[in-house]
N, C-alpha and C positions, 0 to 999 in steps of 0.2 A: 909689687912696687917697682915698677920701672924705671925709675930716675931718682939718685940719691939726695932730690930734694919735694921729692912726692909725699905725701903724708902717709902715712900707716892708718888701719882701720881705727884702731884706739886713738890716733893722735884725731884722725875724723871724727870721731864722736864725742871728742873734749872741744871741739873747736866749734863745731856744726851750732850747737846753741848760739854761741857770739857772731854766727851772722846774720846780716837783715833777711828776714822772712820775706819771701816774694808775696806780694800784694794779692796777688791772684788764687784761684782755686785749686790749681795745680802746685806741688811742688815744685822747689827750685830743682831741675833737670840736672843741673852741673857744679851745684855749690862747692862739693868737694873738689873737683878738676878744675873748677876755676880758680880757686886756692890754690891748688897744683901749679898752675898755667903761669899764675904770679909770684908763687916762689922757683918756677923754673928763671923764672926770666931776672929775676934778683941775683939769683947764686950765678947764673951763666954771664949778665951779663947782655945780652943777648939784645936784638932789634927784635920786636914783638909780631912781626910777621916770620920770624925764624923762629916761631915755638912747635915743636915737632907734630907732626900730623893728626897724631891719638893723644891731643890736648883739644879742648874746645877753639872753637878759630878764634884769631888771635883780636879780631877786632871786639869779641865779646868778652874776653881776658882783659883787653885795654881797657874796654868801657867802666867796668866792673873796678877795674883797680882805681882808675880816677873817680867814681860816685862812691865806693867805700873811703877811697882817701880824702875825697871832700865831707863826707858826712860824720866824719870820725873812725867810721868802724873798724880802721886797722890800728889804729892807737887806743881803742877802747879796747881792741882784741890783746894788744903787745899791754897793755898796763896788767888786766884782768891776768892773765896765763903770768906777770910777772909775782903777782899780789900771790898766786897759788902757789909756785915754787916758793915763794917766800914764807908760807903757812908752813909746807913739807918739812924745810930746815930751823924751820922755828924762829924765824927771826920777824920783827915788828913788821907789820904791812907799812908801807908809804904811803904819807900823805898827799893826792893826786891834786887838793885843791890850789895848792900856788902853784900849778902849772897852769891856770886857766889865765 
């Protein structure tokens, strides 16, 4: 794990279901780095052509961040991972529907 905002293999394989499946017949190449790529640049801070080298290039980071942020999938992903912590500790799930 190279950067204390990189995912770990297990937090990879709890997250990897909640993203969009690539269309295509190939898998998504960089699902988890892309992930990576965008919480690097969140916790740094950073302009997104200063994401460090052994991240996927930054313009397919950027792209990536603005079509899952448009489409939902990082607020479906932040509710989902909240709703599970929240089973763990035993307390009611939240109602997501008066947010729409």
């Amino acid at each position: 794990m190279p950067y204390s905002s990189s995912l770990t293999d297990k937090e990879g394989e709890i997250i990897e279901p909640l993203l969009p499946q690539k269309r295509r017949t190939r898998p998504p190449k960089w699902s988890k780095k892309i992930l990576d790529g965008i919480l690097y640049q969140l916790k740094n801070g950073c302009n997104w052509c200063d994401l460090p080298k052994d991240l996927p290039p930054y313009s397919t980071v950027f792209w990536h961040d603005k079509q899952w942020r448009a489409e939902g999938v990082i607020e479906n992903m932040m509710f989902t991972l909240h709703g599970r912590v929240r089973e763990q500790v035993k307390k009611k799930p939240v109602d997501n529907s008066s947010a729409d």
